[in-house]
N, C-alpha and C positions, 0 to 999 in steps of 0.2 A: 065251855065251862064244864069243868068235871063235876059228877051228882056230888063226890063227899063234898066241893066246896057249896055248891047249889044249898046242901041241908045246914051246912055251918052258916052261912050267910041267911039261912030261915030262921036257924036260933039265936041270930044276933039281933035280926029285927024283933024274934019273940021277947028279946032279953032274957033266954035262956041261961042260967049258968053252966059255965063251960068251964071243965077244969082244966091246969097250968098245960097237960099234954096239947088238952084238945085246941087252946088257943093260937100254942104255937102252930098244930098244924093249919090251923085258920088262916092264922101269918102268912104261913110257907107256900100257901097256895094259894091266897090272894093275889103275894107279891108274882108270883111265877105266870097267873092268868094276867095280871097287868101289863106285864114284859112282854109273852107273848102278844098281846093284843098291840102294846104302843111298836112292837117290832112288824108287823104283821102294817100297820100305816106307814111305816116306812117303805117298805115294800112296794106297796099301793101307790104312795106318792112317784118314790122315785125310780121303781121298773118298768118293766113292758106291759103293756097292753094286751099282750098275745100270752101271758103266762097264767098257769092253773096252781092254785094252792090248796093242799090240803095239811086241813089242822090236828092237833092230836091225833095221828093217824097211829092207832095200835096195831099191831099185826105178827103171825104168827108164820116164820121161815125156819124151822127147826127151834127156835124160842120163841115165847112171848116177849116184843119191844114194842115200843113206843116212841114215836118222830113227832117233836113239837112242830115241825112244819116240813113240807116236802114242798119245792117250787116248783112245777114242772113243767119245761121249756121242749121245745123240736130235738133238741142236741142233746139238753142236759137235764139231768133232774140234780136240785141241790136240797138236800139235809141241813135240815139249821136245829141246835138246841140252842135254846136261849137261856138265858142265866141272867139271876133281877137279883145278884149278890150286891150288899153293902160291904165293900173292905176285901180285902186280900185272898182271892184265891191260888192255895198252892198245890205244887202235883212233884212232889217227890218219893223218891224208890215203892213207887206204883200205890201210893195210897194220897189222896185228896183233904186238903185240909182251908178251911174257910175262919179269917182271922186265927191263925193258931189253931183253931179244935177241929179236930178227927171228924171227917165226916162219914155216916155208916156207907156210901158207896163209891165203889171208883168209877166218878163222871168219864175221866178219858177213856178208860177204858172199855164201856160201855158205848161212848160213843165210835170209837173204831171199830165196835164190833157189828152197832147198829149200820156202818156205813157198809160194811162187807154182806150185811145182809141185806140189802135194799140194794146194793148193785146184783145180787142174785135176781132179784124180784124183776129189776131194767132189765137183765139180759133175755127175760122171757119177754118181754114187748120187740126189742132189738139188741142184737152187741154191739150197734153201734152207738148206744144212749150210754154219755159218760156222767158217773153219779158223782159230786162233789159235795162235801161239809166242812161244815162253821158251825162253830161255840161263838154264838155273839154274846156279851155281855153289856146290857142292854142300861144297867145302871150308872150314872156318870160318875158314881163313889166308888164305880169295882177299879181292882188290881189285879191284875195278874200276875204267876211266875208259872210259867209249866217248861217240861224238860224236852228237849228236841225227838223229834221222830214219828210225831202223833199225823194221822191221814188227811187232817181236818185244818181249816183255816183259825185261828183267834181275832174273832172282830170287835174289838170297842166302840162304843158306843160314837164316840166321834170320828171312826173309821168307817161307820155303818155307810151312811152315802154314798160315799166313794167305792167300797165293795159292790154293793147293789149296782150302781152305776157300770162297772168294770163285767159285770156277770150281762149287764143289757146288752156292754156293744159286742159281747159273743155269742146272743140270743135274743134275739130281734125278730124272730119270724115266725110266724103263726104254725100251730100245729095241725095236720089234715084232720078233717071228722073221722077220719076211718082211723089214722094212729089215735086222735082222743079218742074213739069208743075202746082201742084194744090196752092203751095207757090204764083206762078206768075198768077195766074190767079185771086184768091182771091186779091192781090194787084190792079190788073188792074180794078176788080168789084169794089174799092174802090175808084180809082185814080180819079183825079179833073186836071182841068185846075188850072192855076196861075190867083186870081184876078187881079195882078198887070202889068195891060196892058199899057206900055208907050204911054202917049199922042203926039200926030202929033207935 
C-alpha cells in the first residue's frame, strides 16, 4: 500500500473532510490497491510454488518506473500492470481514453517502455532470462479496444486463470539460491523510492 493512500485512508477513518480532488484520488487508489491485491491471489492460487513476487517495485534504469508486480520464475520474469477500470478502455493514435475521457497518460506506452527496461535489469542477472508482460484487467466491468503492436499481453479478467496456468507449464522449476541471491540483488541495485510522498 502506497503512504498517499495509507494517509487518505487515516482521514477517512478521522472523517476528515477531503475535497472533490482529493476524493477522487482516494477512489483511484483504492480501486488500483484492490486489483492489485485480488490479482496478486490469483497468482498465489493458481501458479507455482517455486515463483517469487515482487510488488510495487519502483525503480530507476535511466528513468524513474514503476512495476505493479514483477513474477520471477528460473526462465522468465513477467511484468503485470493491472488495471481495476469500470467500462471501456481505449488506446487510439497513441493517446489512452477511459469511458470516452482523455486520460492525462499513455498507459501503453509506458508499459512498453517499462518492459524494455526491466529486460535491461534481466540481462544483468542472465541473457538468457526472458522478460514478458500483461495489462490484466482485473475488473469484470472492463472493456477493451487497443491497436495492434503493443510488447505485452491483454488479460481479462475471465482469462486471468488460464494465463497464469499457460505461464506455469513454462515455469515450473525452482530457482537456485545462488541465481535468487544474484535475481535480488540486481533488483535492489535498481530499486527507487516512490516519488509520491503525501503531503502534511
Amino acid at each position: 500500500m502506497s503512504k498517499k493512500l495509507e494517509q487518505l485512508l487515516i482521514c477517512g477513518t478521522r472523517e476528515a473532510l477531503l475535497s472533490k480532488e482529493m476524493e477522487k484520488e482516494f477512489y483511484n487508489l483504492e480501486q488500483g490497491f484492490r486489483g492489485e491485491n485480488e490479482q496478486l491471489e490469483w497468482f498465489k492460487k493458481y501458479g507455482s510454488e517455486h515463483w517469487h513476487y515482487v510488488s510495487n517495485y519502483w525503480f530507476n534504469h535511466g528513468k524513474l518506473m514503476e512495476a505493479d508486480m514483477l513474477v520471477i520464475s528460473e526462465k522468465e520474469w513477467l511484468v503485470i500492470e493491472v488495471k481495476n477500470y469500470h467500462g471501456l478502455f481505449e488506446y487510439k493514435d497513441r493517446e489512452c481514453y477511459i469511458n470516452g475521457r482523455l486520460m492525462s497518460d499513455d498507459q501503453v506506452a509506458k508499459m512498453n517502455h517499462r518492459l524494455n527496461r526491466i529486460r535491461h535489469i534481466a540481462a544483468e542477472v542472465s541473457l538468457e532470462i526472458k522478460v514478458v508482460g500483461a495489462m490484466v484487467f482485473i475488473n469484470e466491468h472492463s472493456d477493451v479496444r487497443l491497436e495492434n503492436g503493443n510488447e505485452f499481453d491483454v488479460v481479462m479478467r475471465n482469462q486471468l486463470q488460464r494465463f497464469i496456468r499457460k505461464f506455469r507449464e513454462r515455469n515450473d522449476s525452482p530457482l537456485s539460491n545462488q541465481k535468487f541471491e544474484r535475481v535480488f540483488r540486481i533488483l535492489k541495485k535498481h530499486q527507487a523510492m516512490s516519488p509520491f510522498v503525501p503531503k502534511s
